[in-house]
N, C-alpha and C positions, 0 to 999 in steps of 0.2 A: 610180579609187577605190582607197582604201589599205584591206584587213585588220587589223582593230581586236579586242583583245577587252574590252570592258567592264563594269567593274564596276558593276551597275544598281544596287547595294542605296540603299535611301531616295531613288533617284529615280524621279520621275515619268514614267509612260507614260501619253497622252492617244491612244485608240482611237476612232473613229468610223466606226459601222457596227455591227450587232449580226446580222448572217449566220456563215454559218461560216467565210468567208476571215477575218472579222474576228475567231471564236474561237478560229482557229489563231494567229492574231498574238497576242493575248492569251494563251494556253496556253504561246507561245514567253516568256513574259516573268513571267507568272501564280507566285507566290511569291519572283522576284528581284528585283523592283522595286513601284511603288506604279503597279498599274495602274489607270486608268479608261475603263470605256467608256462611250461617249455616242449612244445610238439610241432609236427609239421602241419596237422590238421587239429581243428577242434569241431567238438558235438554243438550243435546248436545251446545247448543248453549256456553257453559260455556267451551268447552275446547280448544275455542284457546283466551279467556280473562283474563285479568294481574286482576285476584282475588284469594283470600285465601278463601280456602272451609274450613271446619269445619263439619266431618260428626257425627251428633247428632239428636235424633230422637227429636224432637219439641214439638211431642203431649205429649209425656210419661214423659219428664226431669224435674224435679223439678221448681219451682219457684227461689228458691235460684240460682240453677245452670243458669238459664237462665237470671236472673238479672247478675251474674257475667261476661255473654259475652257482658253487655253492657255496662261493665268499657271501660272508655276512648272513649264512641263513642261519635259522633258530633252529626250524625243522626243514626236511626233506619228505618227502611222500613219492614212491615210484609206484604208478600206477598206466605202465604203460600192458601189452596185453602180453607181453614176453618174458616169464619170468629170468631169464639171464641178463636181457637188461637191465631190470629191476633189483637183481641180486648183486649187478656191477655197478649200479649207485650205489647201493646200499657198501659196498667194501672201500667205497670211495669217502662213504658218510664216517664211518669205524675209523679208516685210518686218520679222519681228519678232528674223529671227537661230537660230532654233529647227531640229534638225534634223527632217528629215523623210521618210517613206516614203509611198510609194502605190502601193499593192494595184492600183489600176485607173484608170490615168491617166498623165499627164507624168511622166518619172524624176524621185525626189524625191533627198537627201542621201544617203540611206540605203536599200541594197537586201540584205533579209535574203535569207540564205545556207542553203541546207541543211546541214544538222548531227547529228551523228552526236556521242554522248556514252558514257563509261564513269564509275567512279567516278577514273579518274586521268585525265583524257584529255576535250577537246575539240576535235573535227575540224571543220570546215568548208569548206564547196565554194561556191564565186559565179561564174556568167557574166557577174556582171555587171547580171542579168537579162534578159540576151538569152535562155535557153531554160531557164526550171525547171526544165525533163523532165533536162536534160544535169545541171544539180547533182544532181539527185534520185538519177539512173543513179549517177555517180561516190559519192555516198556509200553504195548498197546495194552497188557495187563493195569499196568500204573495209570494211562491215562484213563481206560475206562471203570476205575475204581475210585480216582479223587477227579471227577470233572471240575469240581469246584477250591481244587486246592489254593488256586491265586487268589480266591477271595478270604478263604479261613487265614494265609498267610497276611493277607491285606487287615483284616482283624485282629490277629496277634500283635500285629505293629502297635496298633491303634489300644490295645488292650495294654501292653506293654509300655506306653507311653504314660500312659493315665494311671499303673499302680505305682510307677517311678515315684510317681508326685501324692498318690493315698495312702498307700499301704509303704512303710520304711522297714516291715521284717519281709528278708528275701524269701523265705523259705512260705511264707504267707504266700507273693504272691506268687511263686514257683505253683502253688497247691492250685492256684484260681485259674492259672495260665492250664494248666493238664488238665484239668475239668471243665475249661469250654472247650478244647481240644478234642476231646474224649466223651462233649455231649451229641447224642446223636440229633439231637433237637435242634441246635445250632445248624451240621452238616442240613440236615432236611431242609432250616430257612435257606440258607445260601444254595441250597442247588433248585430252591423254589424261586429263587429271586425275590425275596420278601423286603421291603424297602424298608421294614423294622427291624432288621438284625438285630443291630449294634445297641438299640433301646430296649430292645427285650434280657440282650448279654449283662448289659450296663444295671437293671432293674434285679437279675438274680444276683449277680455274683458281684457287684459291685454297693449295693445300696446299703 
C-alpha cells in the first residue's frame, strides 16, 4: 500500500455500522467530507457529529438496495460487527471499482492510519493493519517527543518567508533553515514558551 493524503472535501463517505468502531470512523472524517452512515441503531457518540444517518437494517436489505447506497461514494467503510457483512460490502465495492475499508473483515483498499494532527502538521502511522496497538504506540511516541512541533513549524514559515526576501542563494538558506531546526536551543525556547523566540532566531542566524 502507498501513503496518500487526500483531500475529502465534497466527497462522499458511505459508513455502515452504527457502534462506536463505526463513530470513530465517521469522527475521523466528520466535517471534511460528506459523511453517511447507514445502520439501524447508532452509539451515542453519533449525536452531536455533522453526518447523515440512514436507518436501514444491513443484514436483511438486499444486494441491489445496498449497491444503490453506494452511488456517488468515494469511499466505503464497513464497520458493522459481522464480518460477512462487512466482507459482502466490500465484494459490492470491487465489483463497482470503489475504494474500500473494513473495520472487521477481509483487507479492503484502504486501511486507516493512526494520526496525530497540529494546526501545521499531519502525521500518520500504518502497519499496514497488521497491529493497531504498534501505529497507536508510535504516534503517542511522536506526540510526546515534539510537543512543540506546531510552533517550530509556525517558525519555519516565518523564517522561510524573511530569507525569500535576504538571502537570494538557495542553498544559503537551505543551511540556516536545518540549523534552527536542528538547534536544541530554539526547541527548549518554544517548549518553554519564551515570548523571545523569533528575536533571539532572527539575532543568530539572520543578523
Amino acid at each position: 500500500m502507498i501513503p496518500l493524503f487526500i483531500d475529502f472535501s465534497g466527497r462522499r463517505i458511505v459508513i455502515f455500522g452504527g457502534g462506536d468502531v463505526a463513530a470513530r470512523k465517521a469522527a475521523y472524517f466528520s466535517g471534511n467530507a460528506d459523511v453517511v452512515v447507514v445502520s439501524r441503531t447508532f452509539a451515542p457518540a453519533f449525536d452531536d457529529m455533522k453526518v447523515t444517518r440512514k436507518d436501514l437494517d444491513i443484514v436483511t436489505e438486499s444486494g441491489r438496495n445496498l449497491a444503490a447506497l453506494l452511488t456517488g461514494a468515494f469511499l466505503v467503510i464497513a464497520a458493522t460487527s459481522d464480518p460477512e457483512v462487512n466482507n459482502r460490502i466490500g465484494r459490492l465495492c470491487k465489483a463497482t471499482g470503489i475504494l474500500f475499508n473494513n473495520a472487521n473483515g477481509e483487507t479492503g483498499d484502504v486501511v486507516m492510519p493512526a494520526v496525530t494532527r497540529g494546526d501545521n502538521f499531519t502525521i500518520a502511522v500504518s502497519t499496514g493493519g497488521n497491529s493497531p496497538a504498534v501505529s497507536r504506540y508510535i504516534r503517542e511516541k511522536i506526540d510526546d517527543a515534539f510537543p512543540t512541533l506546531d510552533e517550530m513549524i509556525a517558525l519555519q514559515i516565518r523564517l522561510r518567508e524573511v530569507l525569500r526576501v535576504q538571502e537570494p542563494d538557495q542553498k544559503k538558506r537551505a543551511t540556516i533553515i536545518a540549523k534552527v531546526l536542528h538547534d536544541p536551543t530554539v526547541w527548549a525556547a518554544l517548549e518553554a514558551k519564551r515570548p523571545d523566540v523569533w528575536e533571539d532566531v532572527r539575532r543568530r542566524y539572520l543578523s
